[in-house]
C-alpha positions in Angstrom: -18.1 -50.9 99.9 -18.4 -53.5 96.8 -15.5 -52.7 94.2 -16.0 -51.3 91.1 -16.7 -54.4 89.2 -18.7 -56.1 91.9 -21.3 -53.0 91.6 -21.3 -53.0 87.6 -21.9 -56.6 87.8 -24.5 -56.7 90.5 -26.3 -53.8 88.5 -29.8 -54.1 87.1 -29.2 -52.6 83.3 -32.3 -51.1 81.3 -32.4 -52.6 77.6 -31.0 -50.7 75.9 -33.9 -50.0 73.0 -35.4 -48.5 75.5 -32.5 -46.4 76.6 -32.6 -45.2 72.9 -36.4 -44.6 72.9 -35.9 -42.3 75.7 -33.3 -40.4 74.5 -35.4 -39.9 71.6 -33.8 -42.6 69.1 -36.3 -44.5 66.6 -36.3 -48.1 66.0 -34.5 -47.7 63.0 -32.1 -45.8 64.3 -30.8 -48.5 66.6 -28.1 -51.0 65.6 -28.2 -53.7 68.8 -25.6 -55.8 69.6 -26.9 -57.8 72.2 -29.5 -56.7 74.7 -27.2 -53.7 76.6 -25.4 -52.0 73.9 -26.2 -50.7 70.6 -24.7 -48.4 67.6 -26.9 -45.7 66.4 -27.4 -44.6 62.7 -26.0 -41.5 61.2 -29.3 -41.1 59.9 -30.4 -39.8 63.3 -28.7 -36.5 62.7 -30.0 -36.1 59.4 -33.9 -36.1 61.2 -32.4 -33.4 63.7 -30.4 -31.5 62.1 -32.5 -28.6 62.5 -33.1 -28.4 66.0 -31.7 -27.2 68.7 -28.4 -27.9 70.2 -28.5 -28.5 74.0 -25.2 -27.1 76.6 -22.3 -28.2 76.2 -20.2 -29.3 79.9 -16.4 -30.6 79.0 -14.7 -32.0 82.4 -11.2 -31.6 82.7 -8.6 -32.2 85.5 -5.5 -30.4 87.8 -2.0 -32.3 86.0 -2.7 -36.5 87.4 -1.0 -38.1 90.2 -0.5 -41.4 91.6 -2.9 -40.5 94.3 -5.7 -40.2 91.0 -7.9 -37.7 90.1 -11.1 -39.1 89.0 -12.3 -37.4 85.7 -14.9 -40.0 84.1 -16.4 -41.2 87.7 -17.1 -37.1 88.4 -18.1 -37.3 84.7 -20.4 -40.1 85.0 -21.9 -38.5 88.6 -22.3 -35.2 86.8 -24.8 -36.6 84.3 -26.6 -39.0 86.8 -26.8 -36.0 89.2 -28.6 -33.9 86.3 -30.7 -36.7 85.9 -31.8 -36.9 89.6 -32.8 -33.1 88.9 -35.1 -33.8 85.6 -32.8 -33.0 83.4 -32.5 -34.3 80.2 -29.0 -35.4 79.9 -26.5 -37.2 77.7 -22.8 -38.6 78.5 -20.6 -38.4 75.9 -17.1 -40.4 76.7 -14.1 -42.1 74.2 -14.0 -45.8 74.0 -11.3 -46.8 76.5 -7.7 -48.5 75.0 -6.7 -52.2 76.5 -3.6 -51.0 76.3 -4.4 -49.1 79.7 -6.5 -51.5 80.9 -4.2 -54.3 81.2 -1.0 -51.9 82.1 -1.4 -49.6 85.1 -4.8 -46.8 84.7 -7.3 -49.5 84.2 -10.7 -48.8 82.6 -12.5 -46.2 81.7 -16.0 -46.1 82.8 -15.7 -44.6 86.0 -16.0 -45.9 89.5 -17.9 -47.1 92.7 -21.0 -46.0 92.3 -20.6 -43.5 89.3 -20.1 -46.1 86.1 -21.1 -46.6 82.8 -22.2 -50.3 82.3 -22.1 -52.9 81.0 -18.5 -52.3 82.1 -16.6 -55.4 80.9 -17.7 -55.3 77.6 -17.2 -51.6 77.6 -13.4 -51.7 78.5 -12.5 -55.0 76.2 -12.6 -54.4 73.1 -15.5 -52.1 73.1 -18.0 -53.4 69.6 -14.7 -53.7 67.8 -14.0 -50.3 66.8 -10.4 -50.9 67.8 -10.3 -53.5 66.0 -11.5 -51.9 63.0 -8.8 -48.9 63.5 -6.3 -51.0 63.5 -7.0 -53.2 60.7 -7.5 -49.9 59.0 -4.1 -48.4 60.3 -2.0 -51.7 59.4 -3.8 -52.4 56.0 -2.0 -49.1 55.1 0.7 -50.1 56.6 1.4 -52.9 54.4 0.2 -51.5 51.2 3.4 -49.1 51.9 6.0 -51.9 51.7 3.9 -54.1 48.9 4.7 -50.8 46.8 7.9 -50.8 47.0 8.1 -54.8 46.8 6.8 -54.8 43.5 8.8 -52.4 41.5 8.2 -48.7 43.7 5.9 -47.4 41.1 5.2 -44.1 42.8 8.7 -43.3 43.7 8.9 -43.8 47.6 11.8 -42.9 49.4 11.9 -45.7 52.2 14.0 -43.5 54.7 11.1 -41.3 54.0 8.3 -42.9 55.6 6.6 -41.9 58.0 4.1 -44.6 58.9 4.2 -47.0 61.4 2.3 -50.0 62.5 0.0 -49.9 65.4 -1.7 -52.0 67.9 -4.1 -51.8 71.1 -1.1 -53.3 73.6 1.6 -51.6 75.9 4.5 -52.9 74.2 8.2 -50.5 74.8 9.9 -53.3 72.8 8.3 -52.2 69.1 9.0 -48.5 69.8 11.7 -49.0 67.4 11.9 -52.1 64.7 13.3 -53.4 61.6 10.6 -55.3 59.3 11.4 -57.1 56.1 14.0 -59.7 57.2 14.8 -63.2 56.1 15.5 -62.9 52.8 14.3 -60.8 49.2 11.1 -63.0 49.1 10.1 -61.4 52.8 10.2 -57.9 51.4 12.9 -55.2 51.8 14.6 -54.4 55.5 14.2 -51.1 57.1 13.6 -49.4 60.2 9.9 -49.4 61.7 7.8 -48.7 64.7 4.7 -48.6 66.6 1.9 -46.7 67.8 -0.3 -47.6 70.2 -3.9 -47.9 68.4 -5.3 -44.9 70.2 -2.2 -42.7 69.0 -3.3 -43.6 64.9 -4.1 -40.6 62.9 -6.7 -43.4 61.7 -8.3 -42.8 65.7 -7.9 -39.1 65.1 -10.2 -39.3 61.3 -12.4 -41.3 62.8 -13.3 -38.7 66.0 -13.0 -35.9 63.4 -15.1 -37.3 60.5 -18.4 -35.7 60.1 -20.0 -38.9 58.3 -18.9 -41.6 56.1 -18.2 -40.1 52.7 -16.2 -37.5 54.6 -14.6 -40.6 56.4 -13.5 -41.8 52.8 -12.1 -38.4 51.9 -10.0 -37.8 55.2 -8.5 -41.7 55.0 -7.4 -40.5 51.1 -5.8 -37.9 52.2 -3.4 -39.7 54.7 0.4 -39.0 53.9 2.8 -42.0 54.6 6.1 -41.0 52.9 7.5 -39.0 50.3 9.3 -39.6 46.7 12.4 -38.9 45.8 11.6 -35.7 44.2 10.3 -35.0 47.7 6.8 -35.0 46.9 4.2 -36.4 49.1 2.9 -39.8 49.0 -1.0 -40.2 50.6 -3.3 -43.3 50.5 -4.9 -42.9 47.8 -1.8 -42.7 45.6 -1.7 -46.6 46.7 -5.4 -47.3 46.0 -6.0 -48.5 49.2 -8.1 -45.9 51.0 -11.6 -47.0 50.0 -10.8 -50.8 51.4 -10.0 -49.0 54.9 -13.2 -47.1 54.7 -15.1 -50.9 54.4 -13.2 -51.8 57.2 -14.7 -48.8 59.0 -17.8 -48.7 57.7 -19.2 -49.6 61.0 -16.8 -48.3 63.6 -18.1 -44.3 62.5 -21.2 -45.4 64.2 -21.2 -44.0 68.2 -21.8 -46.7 70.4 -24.9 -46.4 72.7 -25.1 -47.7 76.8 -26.2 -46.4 79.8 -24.8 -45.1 83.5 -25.7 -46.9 86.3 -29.2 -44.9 86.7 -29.6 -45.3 83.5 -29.1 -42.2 81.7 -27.8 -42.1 77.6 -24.4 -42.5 77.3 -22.9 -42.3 74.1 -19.2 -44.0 73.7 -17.1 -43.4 70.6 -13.5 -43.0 69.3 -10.4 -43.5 71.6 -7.4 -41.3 71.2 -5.0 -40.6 74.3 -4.7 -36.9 76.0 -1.0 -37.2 75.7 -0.2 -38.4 72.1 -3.3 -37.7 70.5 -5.8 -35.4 70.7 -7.5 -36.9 73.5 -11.2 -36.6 72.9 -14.9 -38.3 71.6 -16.0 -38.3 68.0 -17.3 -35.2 66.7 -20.4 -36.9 65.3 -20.8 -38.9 68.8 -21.2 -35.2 70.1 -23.3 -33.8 67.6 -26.0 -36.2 67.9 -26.0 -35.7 71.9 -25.8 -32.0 71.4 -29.5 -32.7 69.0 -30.8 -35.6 71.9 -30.5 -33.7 75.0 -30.3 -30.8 77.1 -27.1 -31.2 78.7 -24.3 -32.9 77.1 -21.5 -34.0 79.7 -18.0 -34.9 78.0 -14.5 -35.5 79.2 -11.4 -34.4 77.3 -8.3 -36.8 78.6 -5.8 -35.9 81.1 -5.0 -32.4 82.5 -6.7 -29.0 81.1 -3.2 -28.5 79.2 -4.0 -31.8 76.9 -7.5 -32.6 76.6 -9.5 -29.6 77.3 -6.9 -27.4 75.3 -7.2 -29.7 72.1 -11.1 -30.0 72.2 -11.4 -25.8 72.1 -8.5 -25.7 70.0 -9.4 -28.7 67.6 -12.5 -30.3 68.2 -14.9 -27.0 68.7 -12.6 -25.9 65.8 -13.4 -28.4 63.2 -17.2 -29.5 64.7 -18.3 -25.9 64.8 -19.2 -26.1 68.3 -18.5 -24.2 71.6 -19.0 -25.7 75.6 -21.3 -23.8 77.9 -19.1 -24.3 80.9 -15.8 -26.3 82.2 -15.9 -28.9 85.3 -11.8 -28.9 86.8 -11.6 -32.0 88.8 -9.1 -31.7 91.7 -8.7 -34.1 95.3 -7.4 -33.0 98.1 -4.8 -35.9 98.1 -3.5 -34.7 94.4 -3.6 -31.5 95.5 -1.1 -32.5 98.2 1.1 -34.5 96.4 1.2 -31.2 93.8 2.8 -30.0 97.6 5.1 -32.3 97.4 3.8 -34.7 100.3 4.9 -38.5 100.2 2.5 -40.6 99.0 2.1 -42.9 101.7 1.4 -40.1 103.8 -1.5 -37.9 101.5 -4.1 -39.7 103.9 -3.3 -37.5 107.0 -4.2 -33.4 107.1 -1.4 -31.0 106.1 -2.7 -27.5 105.4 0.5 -26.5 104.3 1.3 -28.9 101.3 -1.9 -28.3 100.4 -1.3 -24.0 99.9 1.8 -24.9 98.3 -0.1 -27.8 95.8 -2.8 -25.3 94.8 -0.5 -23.5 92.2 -1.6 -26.4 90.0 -5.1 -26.3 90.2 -4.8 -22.5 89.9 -2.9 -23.0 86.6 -6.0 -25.1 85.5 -8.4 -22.7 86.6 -6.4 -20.0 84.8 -6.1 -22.4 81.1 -10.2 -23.1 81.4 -10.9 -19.1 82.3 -8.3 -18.1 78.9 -10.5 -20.1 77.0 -13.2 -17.9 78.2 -15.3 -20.3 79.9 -16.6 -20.3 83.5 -14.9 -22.9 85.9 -16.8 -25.1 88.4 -14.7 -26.7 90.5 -15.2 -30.6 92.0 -13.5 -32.0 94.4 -13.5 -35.6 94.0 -14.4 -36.7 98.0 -12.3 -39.2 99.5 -12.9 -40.8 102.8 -10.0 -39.3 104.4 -10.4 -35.5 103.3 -11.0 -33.2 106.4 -12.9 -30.4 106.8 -10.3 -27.7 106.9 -8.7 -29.1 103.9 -12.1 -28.9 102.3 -12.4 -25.4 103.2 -9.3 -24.4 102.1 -9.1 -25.8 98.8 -12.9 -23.9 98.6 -11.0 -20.7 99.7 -8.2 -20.7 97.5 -9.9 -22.3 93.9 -12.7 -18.8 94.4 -9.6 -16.6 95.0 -8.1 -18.4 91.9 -10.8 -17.4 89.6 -13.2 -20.3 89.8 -16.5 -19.8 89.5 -18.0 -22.1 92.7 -16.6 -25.2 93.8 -18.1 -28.0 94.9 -17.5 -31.2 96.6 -18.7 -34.4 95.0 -19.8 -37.7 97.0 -20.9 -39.3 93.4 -18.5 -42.5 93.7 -19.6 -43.1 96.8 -23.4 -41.9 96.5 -24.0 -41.9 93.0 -26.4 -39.3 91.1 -27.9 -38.4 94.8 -23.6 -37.6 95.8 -23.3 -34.9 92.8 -26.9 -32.4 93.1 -24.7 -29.7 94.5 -22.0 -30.1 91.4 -25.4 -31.1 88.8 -26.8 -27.5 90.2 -23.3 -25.6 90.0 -23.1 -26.5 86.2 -26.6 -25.9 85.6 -26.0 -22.2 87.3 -22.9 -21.6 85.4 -24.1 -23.0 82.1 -26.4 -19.7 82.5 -23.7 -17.5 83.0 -22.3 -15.5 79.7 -19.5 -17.2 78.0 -17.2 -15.7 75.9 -15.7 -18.7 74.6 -12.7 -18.5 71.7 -9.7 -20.7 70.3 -6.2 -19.7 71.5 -5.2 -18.5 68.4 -7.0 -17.9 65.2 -7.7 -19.5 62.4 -4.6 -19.1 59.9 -2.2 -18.7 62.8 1.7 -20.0 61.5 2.6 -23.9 63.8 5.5 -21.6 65.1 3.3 -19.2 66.7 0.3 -21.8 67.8 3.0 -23.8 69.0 4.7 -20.8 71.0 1.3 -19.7 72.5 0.4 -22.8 73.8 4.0 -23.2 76.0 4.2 -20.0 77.1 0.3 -19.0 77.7 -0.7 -22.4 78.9 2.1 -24.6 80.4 4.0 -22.0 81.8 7.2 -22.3 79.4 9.6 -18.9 78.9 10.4 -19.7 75.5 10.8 -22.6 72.9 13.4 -25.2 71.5 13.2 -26.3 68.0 15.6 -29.3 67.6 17.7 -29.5 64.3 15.0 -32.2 62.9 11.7 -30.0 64.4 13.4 -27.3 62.4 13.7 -29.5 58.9 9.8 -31.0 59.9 8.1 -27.3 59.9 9.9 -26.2 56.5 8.4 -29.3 55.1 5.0 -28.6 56.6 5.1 -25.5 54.8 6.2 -27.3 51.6 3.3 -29.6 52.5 0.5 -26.7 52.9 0.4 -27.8 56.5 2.0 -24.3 57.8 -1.0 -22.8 59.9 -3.2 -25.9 60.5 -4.1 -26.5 64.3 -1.3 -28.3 66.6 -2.0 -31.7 68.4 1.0 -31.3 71.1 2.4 -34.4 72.2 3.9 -34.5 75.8 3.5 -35.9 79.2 1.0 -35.4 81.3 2.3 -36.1 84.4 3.4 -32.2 84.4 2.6 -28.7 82.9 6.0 -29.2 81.1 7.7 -31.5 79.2 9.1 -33.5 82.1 7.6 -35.9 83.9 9.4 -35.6 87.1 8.5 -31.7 87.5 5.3 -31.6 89.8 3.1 -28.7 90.5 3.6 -25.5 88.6 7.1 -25.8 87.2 8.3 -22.0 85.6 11.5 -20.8 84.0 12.2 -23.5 81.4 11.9 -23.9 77.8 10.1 -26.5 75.8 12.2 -28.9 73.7 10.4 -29.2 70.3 11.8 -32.8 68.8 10.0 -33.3 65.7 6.3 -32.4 63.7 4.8 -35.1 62.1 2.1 -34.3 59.4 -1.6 -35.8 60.5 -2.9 -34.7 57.0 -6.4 -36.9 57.5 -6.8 -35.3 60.4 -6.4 -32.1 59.5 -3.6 -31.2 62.2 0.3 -31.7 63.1 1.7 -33.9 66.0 4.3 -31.8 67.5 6.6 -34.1 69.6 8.1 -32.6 73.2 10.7 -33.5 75.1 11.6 -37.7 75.0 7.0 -38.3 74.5 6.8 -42.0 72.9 3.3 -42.7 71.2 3.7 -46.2 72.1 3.2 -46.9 75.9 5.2 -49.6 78.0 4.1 -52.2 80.7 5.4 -51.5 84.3 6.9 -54.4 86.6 3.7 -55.8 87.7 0.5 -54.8 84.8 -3.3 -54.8 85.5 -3.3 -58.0 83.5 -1.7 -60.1 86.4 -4.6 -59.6 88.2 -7.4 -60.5 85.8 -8.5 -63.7 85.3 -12.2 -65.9 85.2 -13.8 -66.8 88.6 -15.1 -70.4 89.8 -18.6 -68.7 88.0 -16.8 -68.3 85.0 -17.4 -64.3 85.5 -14.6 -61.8 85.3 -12.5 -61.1 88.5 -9.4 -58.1 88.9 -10.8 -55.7 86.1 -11.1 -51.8 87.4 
């Protein structure tokens, strides 16, 4: 089989006006840039406004392993596979982070035969929205420290600040940092440090905006520090927050392309699963939700990140509510949940696998709180057996899923998912009582407290000493019962990375809140999370380089 980038490259792409004209975009509505990709006009929602919205599918995943799990490709396969049925469907994914892409996950825009194209341009640097956040994020940034150059006219306490700096790189060393050396004419020292792009509360405005005027308002809101009479200090105190909306004027337009059989695919917004609140723009959605039938989206990492913080936030704040949830599982994650060595998840063991199936049954159990019915895909690999197949089947319907359903879509494309297109379409159908965790006005203590204990599995909470000074000063702030964006790993239900499977009896460790007041939520730190990702000993970007044909070899 050709690799992922060999198939995206040999791939005969659709213009994409008439991509747009299909999906039932006008002319006008289309912003091209170049003859494959395009922004669309917020005006678009403005014409259909009034009609109907179409279903709502949000894939999730079991906790992500080194043997992988395969989210976007079953994402991507979903909607070709509802097109193959006549459906009239829309994918709606975030714009995927270099960061990633040049350290160990790669791209985002699925795989083999289940893509979103054109996939190069897609995965670097994606229309510049990056770009624009981070421009945004740092312009901020410096208007902070050009403050309190000239003067400190509004009082800021520099020990106070809580802004960083942020680019779209891997990079452990500026975790922590001092700025303003060499001398009084280079500004005033002090401790520093940055995010990665796609963990900026700027990322989290601009998938949470509903257009641009709200954009402006969100972005003026933004708190940086405080004064020394302990009052807040936001963005528009420094007269800066209009300049970032310029900056941004065209990044709150979704980006339009196409998967690889040509279906709409709308790509907006970036933030991470595990720092961030891990899904697509709000307006991104509500314009598929007005263009389509069937609306396919993906909420990053495990059902205990992504999938929590789009009921909990997104459908919160955009007023919407999913139809059904798609848990994506393999039978080689499901055995390393079992504890089996990695080098050996290609060969049948029946037993790691009953012992790995807590996790998915913790998934199911998240998506079925939420009140939503759970389809289950198994991601096929090559070297899954029938009885393992069967098992998994046995055990997922005994854990409450609703069918479950194995999906050839890498390998097969739109043709590979039917039987997963016609398990969502039957479930879609099905009643959903669908609600938020906790309701609105709920104190951070309690949302906090619900979410370790209902959803990861925790017995109780820590608050460390500085967690403890942060929420009194959210409550100072008015921030006391906004929604939570938790911050941990992914690599388990808990806060540790190290603890596989369904780990039970611990308590979460609660470091610090940070205000996202743009945003309209909290960042809730747990355990030793960093919001600024580093490389490993040998990155993506080792491998990626120009061929002899001057075309791009090594991306995935």
């Amino acid at each position: 089989m050709k690799s992922g980038l060999e198939i995206a490259q040999n791939a005969e792409l659709t213009p994409i006006a008439e991509i747009a004209a299909a999906a039932g975009i006008r002319p006008e509505e289309l912003r091209p840039y170049g003859t494959y990709r395009a922004k669309v006009a917020l005006s678009v929602l403005d014409r259909l406004r009034d009609g109907p919205d179409g279903k709502l599918v949000i894939t999730t995943a079991i906790t992500p392993t080194k043997a992988g799990e395969g989210k976007t490709t079953t994402s991507v396969s979903l909607t070709q596979g509802l097109g193959v049925l006549g459906k009239k469907v829309a994918l709606a994914l975030r714009e995927p982070s270099m960061g990633p892409v040049f350290g160990i996950k790669g791209g985002g825009t699925g795989g083999g035969y289940a893509q979103v194209v054109p996939m190069e341009d897609i995965n670097l640097h994606f229309n510049g929205d990056f770009h624009a956040v981070t421009a945004a994020h740092n312009l901020l940034a410096a208007a902070v420290d050009a403050s309190i150059f000239h003067g400190n006219p509004l009082g800021i306490d520099p020990q106070t600040i809580t802004w960083p700096r942020t680019m779209d790189v891997n990079d452990r060393e500026l975790r922590r940092t001092v700025v303003g050396l060499g001398g009084k004419a280079h500004g005033i020292p002090r401790e520093n440090e940055f995010v990665i792009t796609a963990a900026s509360e700027i990322m989290a405005i601009l998938a949470l905006a509903e257009d641009l005027p709200d954009l402006r308002a969100r972005l003026g809101r933004v708190v940086v520090a405080s004064t020394y009479d302990a009052e807040p200090v936001i963005a528009d105190q420094l007269r800066v927050a209009g300049a970032m909306t310029v900056v941004m004027r065209d990044a709150i337009e979704p980006n339009l392309v196409q998967t690889l059989e040509h279906q709409p695919v709308f790509i907006h917004a970036g933030p991470f699963g595990n720092i961030a609140h891990a899904n697509n723009s709000i307006i991104e959605d509500r314009i598929a939700l007005k263009l389509a039938d069937y609306v396919v989206t993906e909420a990053g990492f495990g059902s205990d990140l992504g999938f929590q913080k789009f009921c909990d936030i997104v459908c919160r704040l955009g007023g919407f509510a999913p139809s059904a949830g798609v848990l994506v599982t393999t039978v080689r994650a499901t055995k390393s949940h079992g504890g089996m060595p990695f080098a050996e998840l290609g060969s049948e063991d029946l037993d790691a696998l009953r012992r790995g199936i807590d996790n998915l049954e913790a998934h199911i159990g998240i998506i079925r709180r939420y009140g939503l019915p759970c389809v289950v895909a198994i991601n096929n690999f090559p070297t899954d057996t029938d009885a393992e197949l069967e098992l998994i089947n046995e055990l997922a319907i005994g854990a409450g899923a609703e069918t479950v359903v194995v999906n050839r879509g890498f390998a097969e494309g739109g043709k590979g998912a039917v039987d997963l297109a016609e398990a969502v379409i039957a479930a879609c159908e099905r009643s959903s009582s669908f609600h938020q965790l906790t309701p609105d006005g709920t104190p951070l203590r309690d949302q906090i407290d619900a979410i370790a204990t209902t959803l990861y599995g925790a017995v109780g909470i820590d608050f460390l000493p500085q967690a403890e000074a942060d929420l009194a000063r959210m409550d100072r702030l008015g921030f006391g019962t906004v929604p939570v964006c938790m911050a941990k790993t992914h690599l388990s239900l808990s806060h540790e990375p190290t603890w596989l499977n369904r780990p039970r009896g611990y308590r979460l460790p609660v470091r610090s809140v940070v205000p996202a007041a743009g945003a309209g939520f909290v960042v809730v730190l747990c355990g030793e999370m960093q919001r600024m990702p580093g490389l490993g000993r040998t990155p993506n970007f080792t491998g990626v380089d120009l061929g002899p044909d001057g075309r791009t070899i090594g991306l995935f």
